[in-house]
Each structure stands twice: as structure tokens, then as C-alpha cells.
N, C-alpha and C positions, 0 to 999 in steps of 0.2 A: 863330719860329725864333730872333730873338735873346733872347730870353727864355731858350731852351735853352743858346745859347751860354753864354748867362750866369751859367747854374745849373750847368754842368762847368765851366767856371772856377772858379768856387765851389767846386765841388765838391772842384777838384783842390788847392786850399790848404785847405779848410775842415778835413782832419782835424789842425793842427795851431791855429786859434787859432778855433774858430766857438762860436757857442752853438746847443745845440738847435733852436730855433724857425728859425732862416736855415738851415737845415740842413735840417729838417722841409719848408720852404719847396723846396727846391729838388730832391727828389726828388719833391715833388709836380708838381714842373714838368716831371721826366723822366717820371714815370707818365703823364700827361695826354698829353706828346707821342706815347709810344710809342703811346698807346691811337687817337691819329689816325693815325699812319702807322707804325708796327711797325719795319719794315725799313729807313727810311730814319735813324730816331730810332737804332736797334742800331749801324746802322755810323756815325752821330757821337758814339756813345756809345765804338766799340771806338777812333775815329781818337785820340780825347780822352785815352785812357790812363785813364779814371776807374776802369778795370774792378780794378785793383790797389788804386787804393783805397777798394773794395767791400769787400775782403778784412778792413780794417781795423776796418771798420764793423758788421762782424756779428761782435758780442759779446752776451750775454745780457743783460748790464747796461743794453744802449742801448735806449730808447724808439721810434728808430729802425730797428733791426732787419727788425720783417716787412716794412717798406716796400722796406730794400734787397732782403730777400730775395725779395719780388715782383718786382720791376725785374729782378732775375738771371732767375728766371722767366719772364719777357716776352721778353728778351732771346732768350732759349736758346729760344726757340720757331722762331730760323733759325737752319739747319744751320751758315751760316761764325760763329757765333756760340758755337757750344758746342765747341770745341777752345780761342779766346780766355780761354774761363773758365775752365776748366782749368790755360791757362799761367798766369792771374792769379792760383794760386794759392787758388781759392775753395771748393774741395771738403772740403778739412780745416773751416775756421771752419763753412761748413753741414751739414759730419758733427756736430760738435760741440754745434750750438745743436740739433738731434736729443733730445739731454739734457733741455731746458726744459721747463718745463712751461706756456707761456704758446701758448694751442689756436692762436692767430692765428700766432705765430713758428712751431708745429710745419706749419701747415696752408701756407706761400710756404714753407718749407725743402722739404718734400714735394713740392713744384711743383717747385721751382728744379731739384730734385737729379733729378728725374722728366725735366724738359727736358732737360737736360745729355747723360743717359745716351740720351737717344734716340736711335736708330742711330747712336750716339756711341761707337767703340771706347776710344776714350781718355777719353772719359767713366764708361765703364762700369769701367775698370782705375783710374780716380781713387779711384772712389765705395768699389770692392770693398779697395784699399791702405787709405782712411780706413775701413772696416770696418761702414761706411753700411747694410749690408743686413742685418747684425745687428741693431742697432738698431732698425731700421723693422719687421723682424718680431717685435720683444720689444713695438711699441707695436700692433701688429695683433693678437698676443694676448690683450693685457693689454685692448683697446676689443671684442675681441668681442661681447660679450655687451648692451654698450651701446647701445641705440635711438634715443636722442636726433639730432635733426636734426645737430646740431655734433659730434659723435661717430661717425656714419657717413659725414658728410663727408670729416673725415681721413681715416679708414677707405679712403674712394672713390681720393683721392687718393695713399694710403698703396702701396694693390693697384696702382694705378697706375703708381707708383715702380716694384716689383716687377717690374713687367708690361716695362716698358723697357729696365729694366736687366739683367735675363735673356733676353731675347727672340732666339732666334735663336742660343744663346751655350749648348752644350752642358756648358762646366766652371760656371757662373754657376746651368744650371739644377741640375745636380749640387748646387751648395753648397747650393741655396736647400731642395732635396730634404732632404740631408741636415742641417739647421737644424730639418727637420719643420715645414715651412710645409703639408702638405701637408691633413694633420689639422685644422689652424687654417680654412685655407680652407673646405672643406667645411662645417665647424660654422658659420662666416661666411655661407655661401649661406644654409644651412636656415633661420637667424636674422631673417637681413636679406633673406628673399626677396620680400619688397615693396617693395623700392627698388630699380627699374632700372639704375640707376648703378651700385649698387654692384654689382647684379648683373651684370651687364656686364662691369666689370672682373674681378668672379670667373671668369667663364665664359673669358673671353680668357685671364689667367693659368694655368687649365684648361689648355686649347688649348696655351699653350707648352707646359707641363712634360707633358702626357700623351705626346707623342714621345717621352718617352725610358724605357726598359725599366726603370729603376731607380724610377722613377714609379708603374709599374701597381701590383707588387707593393706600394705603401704606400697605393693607390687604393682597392687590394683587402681593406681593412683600415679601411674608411672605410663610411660609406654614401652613397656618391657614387651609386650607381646608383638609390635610392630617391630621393635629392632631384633629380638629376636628370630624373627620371619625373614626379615630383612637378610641378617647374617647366615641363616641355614641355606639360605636361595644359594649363596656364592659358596657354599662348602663344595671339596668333592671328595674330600681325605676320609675315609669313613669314622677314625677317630678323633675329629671333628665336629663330625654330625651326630655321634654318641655323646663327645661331650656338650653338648645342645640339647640332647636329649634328655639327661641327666638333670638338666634345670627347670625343662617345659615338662616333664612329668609330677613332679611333686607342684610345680607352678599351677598346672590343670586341673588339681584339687578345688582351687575357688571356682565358682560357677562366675564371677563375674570375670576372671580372667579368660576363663573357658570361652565365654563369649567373643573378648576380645582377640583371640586366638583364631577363631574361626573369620571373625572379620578381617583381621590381616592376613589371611591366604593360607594360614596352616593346612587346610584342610588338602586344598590341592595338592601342596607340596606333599605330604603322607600318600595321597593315592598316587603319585609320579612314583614314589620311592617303592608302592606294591607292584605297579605295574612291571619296573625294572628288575625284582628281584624276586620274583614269586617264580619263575622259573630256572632258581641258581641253585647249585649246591654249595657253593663257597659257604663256609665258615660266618662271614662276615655280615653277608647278603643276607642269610638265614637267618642271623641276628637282630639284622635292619628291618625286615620283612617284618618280627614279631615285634619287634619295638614302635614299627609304624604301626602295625592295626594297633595295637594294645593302646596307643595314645587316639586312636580314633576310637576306639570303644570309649574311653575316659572324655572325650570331650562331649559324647551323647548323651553324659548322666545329667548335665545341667539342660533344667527344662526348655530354656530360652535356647541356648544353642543346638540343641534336638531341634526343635522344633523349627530353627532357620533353615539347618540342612533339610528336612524334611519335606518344606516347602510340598506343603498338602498331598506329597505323592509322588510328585512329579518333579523331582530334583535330583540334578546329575550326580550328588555323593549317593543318597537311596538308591539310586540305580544303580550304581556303580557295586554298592556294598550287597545288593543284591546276587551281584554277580560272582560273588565270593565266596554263597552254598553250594553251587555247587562243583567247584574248585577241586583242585585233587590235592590241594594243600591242605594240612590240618591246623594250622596255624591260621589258613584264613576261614577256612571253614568253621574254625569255632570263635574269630573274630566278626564274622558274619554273623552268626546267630546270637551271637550278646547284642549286636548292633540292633538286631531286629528286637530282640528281648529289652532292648531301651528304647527307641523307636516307639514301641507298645506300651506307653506307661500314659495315656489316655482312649478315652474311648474313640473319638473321631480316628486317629491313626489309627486302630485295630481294627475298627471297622473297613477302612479303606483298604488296609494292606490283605483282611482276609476277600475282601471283593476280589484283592488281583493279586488272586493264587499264590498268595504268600505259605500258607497252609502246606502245600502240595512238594512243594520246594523242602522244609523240613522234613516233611513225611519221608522224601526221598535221601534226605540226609541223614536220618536215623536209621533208616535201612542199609544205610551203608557201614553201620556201624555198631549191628547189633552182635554177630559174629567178635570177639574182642575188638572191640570198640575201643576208641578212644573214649574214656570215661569225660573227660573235660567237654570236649563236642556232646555226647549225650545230655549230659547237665546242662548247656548254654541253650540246644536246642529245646530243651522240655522246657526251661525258664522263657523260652518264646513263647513256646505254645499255651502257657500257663497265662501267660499276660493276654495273649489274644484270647483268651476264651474266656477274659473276662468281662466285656460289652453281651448283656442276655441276645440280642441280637444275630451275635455270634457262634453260638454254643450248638442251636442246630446243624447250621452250614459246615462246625467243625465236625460232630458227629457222624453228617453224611457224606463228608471230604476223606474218614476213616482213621481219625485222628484215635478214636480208644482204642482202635484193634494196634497202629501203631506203634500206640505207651505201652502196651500190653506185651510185647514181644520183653519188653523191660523186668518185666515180673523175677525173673530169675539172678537180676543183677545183684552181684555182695555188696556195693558199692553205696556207704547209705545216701553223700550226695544226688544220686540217681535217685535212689528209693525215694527219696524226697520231694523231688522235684515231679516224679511221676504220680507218687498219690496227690500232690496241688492241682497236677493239672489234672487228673479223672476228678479230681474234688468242684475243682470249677467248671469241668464240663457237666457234671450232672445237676447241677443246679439248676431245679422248677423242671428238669428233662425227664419227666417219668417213666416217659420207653424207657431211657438209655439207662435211669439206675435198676429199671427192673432186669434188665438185660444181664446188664456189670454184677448185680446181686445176685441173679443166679447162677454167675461163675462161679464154683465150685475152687477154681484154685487161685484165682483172684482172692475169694475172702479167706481159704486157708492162710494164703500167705498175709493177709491183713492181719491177721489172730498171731500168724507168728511174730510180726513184724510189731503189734501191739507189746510184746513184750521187752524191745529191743533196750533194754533200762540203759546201755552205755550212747544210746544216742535216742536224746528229747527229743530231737527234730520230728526222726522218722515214727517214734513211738506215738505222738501228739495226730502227727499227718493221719495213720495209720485207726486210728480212735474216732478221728473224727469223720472219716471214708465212710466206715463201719455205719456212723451212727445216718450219715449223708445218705447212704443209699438206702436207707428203712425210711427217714424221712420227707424222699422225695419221692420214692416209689409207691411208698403207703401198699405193699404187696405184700399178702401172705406167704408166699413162695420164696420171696428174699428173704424173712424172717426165718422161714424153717430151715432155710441155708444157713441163713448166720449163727443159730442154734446148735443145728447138726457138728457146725464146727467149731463152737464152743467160746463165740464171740460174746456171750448174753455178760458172763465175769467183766469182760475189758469196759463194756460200753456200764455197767455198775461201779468201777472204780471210777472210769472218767468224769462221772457224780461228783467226784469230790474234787474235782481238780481246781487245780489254784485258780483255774481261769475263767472268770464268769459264762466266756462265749461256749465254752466247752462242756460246761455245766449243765447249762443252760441246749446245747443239742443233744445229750447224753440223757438228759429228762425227757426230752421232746419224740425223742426214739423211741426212750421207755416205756413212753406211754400208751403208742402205737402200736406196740410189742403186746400191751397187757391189753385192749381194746382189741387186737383181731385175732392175735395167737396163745393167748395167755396158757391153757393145757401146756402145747407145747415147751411154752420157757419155764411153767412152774417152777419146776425142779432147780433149774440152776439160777432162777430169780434166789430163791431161797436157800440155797448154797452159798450166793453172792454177798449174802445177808442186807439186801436192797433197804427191806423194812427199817430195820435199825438205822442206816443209813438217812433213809426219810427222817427219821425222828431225831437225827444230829442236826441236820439240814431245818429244818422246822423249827428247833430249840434256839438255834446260835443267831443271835442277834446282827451277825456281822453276813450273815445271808442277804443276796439281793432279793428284792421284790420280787421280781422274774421268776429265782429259783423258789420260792418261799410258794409263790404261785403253781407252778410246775408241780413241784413236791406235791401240791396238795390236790391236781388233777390225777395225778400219778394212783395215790393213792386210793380216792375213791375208787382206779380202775383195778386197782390190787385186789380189794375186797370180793372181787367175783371170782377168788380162787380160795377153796375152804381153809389150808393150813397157812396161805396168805395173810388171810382173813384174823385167823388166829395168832398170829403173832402180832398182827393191828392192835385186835384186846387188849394183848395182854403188856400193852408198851405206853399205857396212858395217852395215846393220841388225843382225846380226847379236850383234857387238860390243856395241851401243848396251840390247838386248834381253835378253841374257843378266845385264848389269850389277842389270838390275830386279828380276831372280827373289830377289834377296835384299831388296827394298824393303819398308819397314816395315809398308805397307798389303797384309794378304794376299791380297786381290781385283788388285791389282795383281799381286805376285808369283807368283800363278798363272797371270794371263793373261798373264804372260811365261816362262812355262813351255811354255805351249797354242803362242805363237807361237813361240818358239826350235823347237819342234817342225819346226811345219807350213813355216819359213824354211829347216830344216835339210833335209827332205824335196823340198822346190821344189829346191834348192840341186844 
């Protein structure tokens, strides 16, 4: 300890009358301390003031140089450490000696300036004002291609820098982007990819800059997804293959790398890694297990690479991922069913997959999972079955495969996810099916819970879903029987507000309902047509300029069929329709200004 003392004292006179060698002396004294006790040697370094005259001492010329620049490096390895350097002024002279060409000065510069920036905001603002990052990536260039042990050092240490001082810092990764670090890297990995280190630091720098969207497209431009592939093949350390992971996930976002990914073998390599760990409990394995499908679900959302693996049907991943519902894993079980639920995002596929019993495979999966279910598997799987039942083609064969009675066990679920997912899919099964919605319509606790589930105001999804089921099953059924159900349970209110809803398509079935309602059952909805206050409703819809055609249309069938009920009728009169109706006949759409012709008629005639 006094030996230390000794050597900042020294230190703090010696830039003006020392020679070399006591000088040499006495950073050897601080290096040795730091290296026994770090933290205590930093803070009688920062008490001493010597840190100012560091700044002095890192000049090109001195012999001394990488020792101070070590020492700054050491230092800066605790956080109250790296703002003091900073204020001392130490960032410009270590940009500077950047310039040198002596490996030992560039190799503690890279350390120093690497520490500093470490979740160092104001280190990272020093380094980028001295212009540091420029620099560092004109020498990561220029050593590319270089193998030698002293050359991928710096290199190590260089990535490193990079790695720190962008990290987490969206304009930093921007700049480094635009500098074209990106290109450098990549050729860096493929080069140096038997040196762990360095590879390391590639793959982390990765990791930062693939978050950001201006990233992928210069990724996509690269062969990052071939060396990538490359380097995973030779992994066996599992956090290795994580940190691989980590970069080919946000990576798999672009759809054109996504391609590139499955053409360089990714795809195998993920089903080797299900195959071996789908029956572990290890910790490790279970994590790998969900990290591999979850990147196979994510590379099937781009259409082109769906559609290679898919290979019309008959492609060993389809099969493969086939074989994953009905798994006793739930991890693959609900990676299987997204798989299929993306898979299904045309018609030729759906058609195909439900010709071979794709159908039957889910039905059994949701059976397994109605009893507390995993909520995620329920969701993935109704998101399947939503998709296939959307080719018309299909909608019977799922029908009579028992696909309603199996969403149906669903009804009771809290989970609005689910509720969501299940009114899509009865919504797209009954379309043009008019057994099947007179059927569904005259469940009784089916449309109760629709009526409930219409109310559900903290979630649009299910409340929207829920509006539009109601109005689907009256206007595909065209049945008296489902009207007096949806009546009885007090649905007439829901399918009157959905009138007004923001959303034309919704509007516009909520009319189309109504009208059918007032044409075969109108006694019975009377009452709470006119509760709902429908009429008034019509004569908003009718007045506002900012109505479509469609609904302006509607409104105006609607209401002729209103008029065949007498206190209907009466509140027609006494709302100036008339007025509102004649305005139309000259409206630019001619389907509209006819059927405001047909009605000025039949209002004039009532009248």
C-alpha cells in the first residue's frame, strides 16, 4: 500500500521533471496493485487526481503509452470509474493513439475505450464526439482477412469495443449500420470461425444490430444465413447454440432472410434438435426444444418459405411437423398447430391438408385439452381450424368431420383468447351452411353466451366476434326458429348497436340481419326493435353524409320492412323520413337512388 501511495505521488509530479524508467517504475506499481485488489487500487487512483494526468501521458511518442492505456482499462472495469475518465479528459488522447500502428498501444486503447463505453452513457457520447467508432471499424476492415493469433486478438477486442458502445443505443446502432459494419462482420465470422472469441463477439454484435429494421435489409444482402447454418452444425455447448439462437430469431423476421434460412438447412438442423430433446427433462433441453419449434413456427410466416417446405403436401418438414399434434409434449403440440395454422394461409393448402385428415388430428388435440387445457394449445389449434375453414369447399367436410361440436365444448372457456378464436372459427364454418347455422342458432346456450359475450366492453376482439356470430347465424340460416332464439335471449339490442359500428362490414351485416328479422319475425322482435330505438338509429344513418352507399342502402330496405309493424310504423311518421329519403333519389350511387325511390313510394303510401 505505500509503495502505491508512492507511485501517485510520483506520479502526480513526474509529468513535469521524471525520466522514463521511474515512470515505467511506477505504473508497474499501479498495474500489480490493481491486479490484487481492482476496486480498492480504482478508488485511490480516482481520490489521487492522477487520472488527469493520464491524459498527458498517452501520446504516441511515449514508450509508456500501453501501460497507461492498460491501467485506464483496468480501471474502467467499475462502473464509478468510467464517468471519472471521461471528466479527465481521456477519450480524445485514446481516440487519437487509435491512429498508431504499434499492435500493443492499439490492443489497451481497444480495452480502455471498450471499458469506458460499457453501459457508460457518457462514455459512449465521449467516444462517438472523438469519432472512436470510425476508426475502430476502418481497423476491423483493413485485419479481416488476417489469421494470425495477434491480429484476431485486436480483432476480438476491436468487436468488443463495437459491441459496448452500441449496445442497447438505437442512433449508435444506426451509425455503425450505416458505416457498413455490417458486410465486414459477416465476412469476419465466415473467416475467423474457429476462434471462439472472436466468434462470440461476432455473434453478440449480431444480436445487437439485428433489432433494428434498417439491419435486416443489409443482412439480407450478406450470407449471414449460410454461415450462420454453417456455425450452428458444429455447436454442441448448448450456450452456444442459444447464443446462435439469439441472432437467427430477430434475423427470421425478414421474410427474405427467412427464405435464405431454410435454403441453408436450418430447417433440418431444428428438427434434429426436436427429435433429441422432445423426450428430456433437463432444464436445458426443454429450453432448446421451445426455442427450436418456435423458430420453425417463425420461418412459416413468410409465404415463399411456407410454401418450399410445404412442397404441395408431401414434404418431409409437413410431415414431420405433422407429427408433433399429437405429441405428449405441449410445447410441440402448440408448435404444431401454429405450424399448421401458417401452413393454412391459402386456399390449395387447406384444401389439401383437410382432404388428409388434418381436421381429425386437431379435433383430437382439443380434446385433450378441454378439461384445463392449456390455453395456448386451444388458441393455436382453433387459429388452425379457422384458417382451413376458410376455402367454401371446406366448410362442409369440416362440419361433417364434427368440427362445431368440438369448438363447442369451448363455450365455457374465461379465456378471451380462446373466445376469440372460437367465435372465427363457427363464423367461418357457417358461411352459405344453412343446416349448420340453423343448427348453431338454435343452441340455446351457444347464443346465450353470445349475448353475454356481446357485452364483453374490456375486450373488442371477443365483443366484435361475438356481434357478428349473432348477426351470421340469422343471415345464413334465413330461419324463423333462430330468430326467436336470438330474441328469447335478448340478442335483438346487440345486433341494433352493431348498426352503428365504426366498421362498415359490420354495419352493413347488422343491417342485413335486421332486415330478415323485420321480413319473417317482426311480432316477435317488435318490442325490443323499439327498445333498441332501431328507427332513430335509421334516421342518423340516412341523414350523415359520411354513410356508405351499402348502409344508406340497407337502412332504406330495412325500413320499408319496419313499417309492417304499427308503433314501428309510428315512429317512421313522426321522424320526417320522408324529407331525409327523397334527398337520396338524386344520390350518385344508382342502387341507392332507386331504393330511395321504392321507399319515398311505399312511406308515401303508409303515410
Amino acid at each position: 500500500a505505500d509503495n502505491l501511495s508512492d507511485a501517485l505521488k510520483k506520479l502526480k509530479i513526474t509529468t513535469t521533471d521524471s525520466t522514463a524508467d521511474s515512470l515505467e517504475g511506477c505504473l508497474d506499481c499501479l498495474l500489480q496493485a490493481l491486479a490484487q485488489n481492482n476496486t480498492e487500487t480504482s478508488e485511490k487512483i480516482q481520490k489521487s487526481g492522477v487520472l488527469q494526468v493520464f491524459a498527458s501521458l498517452l501520446t504516441p511518442q511515449s514508450s509508456c503509452t500501453a501501460k497507461v492505456a492498460n491501467i485506464i482499462a483496468e480501471v474502467a472495469r467499475n462502473e464509478f470509474m468510467r464517468n471519472p475518465c471521461v471528466d479527465a479528459g481521456l477519450i480524445p488522447p485514446l481516440v487519437q493513439l487509435l491512429n498508431c500502428k504499434d499492435q500493443e498501444v492499439l490492443l489497451q486503447t481497444g480495452r480502455a475505450l471498450g471499458n469506458i463505453c460499457y453501459d457508460s452513457h457518457e462514455g459512449r457520447n465521449a467516444v462517438d464526439h472523438a469519432g472512436g467508432a470510425h476508426i475502430v471499424v476502418d481497423h476491423i476492415r483493413a485485419l479481416c482477412s488476417k489469421t494470425d493469433p495477434a491480429s484476431e486478438k485486436l480483432l476480438t477486442v476491436f468487436c468488443g469495443m463495437l459491441m459496448n458502445y452500441s449496445n442497447e443505443n438505437d442512433t449508435l446502432q444506426s451509425q455503425l449500420i450505416n458505416m457498413g459494419v455490417i458486410p465486414t462482420l459477416v465476412k469476419l465470422l465466415g473467416i475467423h470461425c474457429q476462434n471462439a472469441a472472436l466468434t462470440e463477439m461476432c455473434l453478440v454484435a449480431f444480436g445487437n444490430l439485428a433489432e433494428l429494421e434498417s439491419s435486416k435489409e443489409q443482412f439480407a444482402y450478406t450470407n449471414i444465413a449460410e454461415e450462420l447454418v454453417k456455425l450452428f452444425k458444429k455447436q454442441i455447448e448448448h450456450d452456444k447454440k442459444e447464443m446462435i439462437f439469439e441472432v437467427l430469431a430477430p434475423l427470421a423476421e425478414n421474410d427474405v432472410i427467412k427464405l435464405q434460412l431454410v435454403e441453408a438447412g436450418l430447417v433440418e438442423c431444428l428438427l434434429e434438435i426436436v427429435q433429441k430433446t422432445v423426450d428430456s427433462d433437463k432444464e436445458e433441453d426443454v429450453a432448446e426444444l421451445k426455442t427450436a419449434s418456435d423458430l420453425m413456427v417463425l420461418l412459416l410466416l413468410g409465404d415463399e418459405s411456407m410454401q418450399k417446405l410445404f412442397e404441395g403436401g408431401k414434404g418431409s418438414v409437413f410431415q414431420r411437423v405433422l407429427s408433433w399434434i399429437p405429441s405428449n409434449s405441449h410445447q410441440l403440440q402448440l408448435a404444431g398447430a401454429l405450424a399448421i395454422a401458417n401452413f393454412a394461409r391459402n386456399d390449395g393448402n387447406c384444401i389439401h391438408m383437410v382432404d388428409n385428415g388434418i381436421v381429425q388430428k386437431l379435433i383430437d388435440l382439443l380434446d385433450r385439452h378441454v378439461e384445463d387445457g392449456n390455453v395456448t394449445v386451444q388458441h393455436a389449434a382453433l387459429s388452425a381450424l379457422r384458417n382451413l375453414a376458410i376455402p367454401v369447399v371446406n366448410k362442409a367436410k369440416m362440419l361433417s368431420a364434427g368440427v362445431a361440436e368440438a369448438v363447442l365444448k369451448f363455450l365455457r372457456s374465461e379465456m378471451p383468447p380462446v373466445q376469440f378464436k372460437l367465435l372465427g372459427t363457427l363464423r367461418m364454418l357457417i358461411d352459405a351452411q344453412a343446416e349448420a347455422a340453423e343448427q348453431l342458432g338454435k343452441n340455446v346456450k351457444l347464443v346465450e353466451r353470445l349475448v353475454e359475450w356481446c357485452e364483453a366492453k374490456d375486450h373488442a376482439g371477443v365483443m366484435g366476434e361475438s356481434n357478428r356470430l349473432l348477426s351470421a347465424l340469422i343471415r345464413h340460416s334465413k330461419s324463423k326458429d333462430v330468430i326467436r332464439t336470438i330474441v328469447q335471449s335478448g340478442g335483438i339490442k346487440h345486433l341494433v348497436t352493431m348498426a352503428t359500428s365504426e366498421h362498415v362490414i359490420m354495419q352493413n351485416e347488422a343491417l342485413v340481419a335486421l332486415a330478415l328479422i323485420a321480413a319473417l319475425e317482426l311480432v316477435t322482435a317488435e318490442k325490443d326493435l323499439e327498445n333498441a330505438q332501431l328507427v332513430q338509429i335509421l334516421h342518423r344513418l340516412l341523414s350523415d353524409d359520411r354513410s356508405a352507399p351499402e348502409i344508406k342502402y340497407n337502412s332504406m330496405v330495412l325500413i320499408c320492412a319496419l313499417i309492417g309493424s304499427e308503433p314501428l310504423q309510428k315512429e317512421v311518421q313522426s321522424m320526417a323520413f320522408l324529407e331525409v329519403v327523397s334527398k337520396l333519389r338524386s344520390h350518385e350511387n344508382k342502387t341507392v337512388a332507386q331504393q330511395a325511390s321504392l321507399t319515398e313510394q311505399r312511406l308515401t303510401v303508409e303515410s
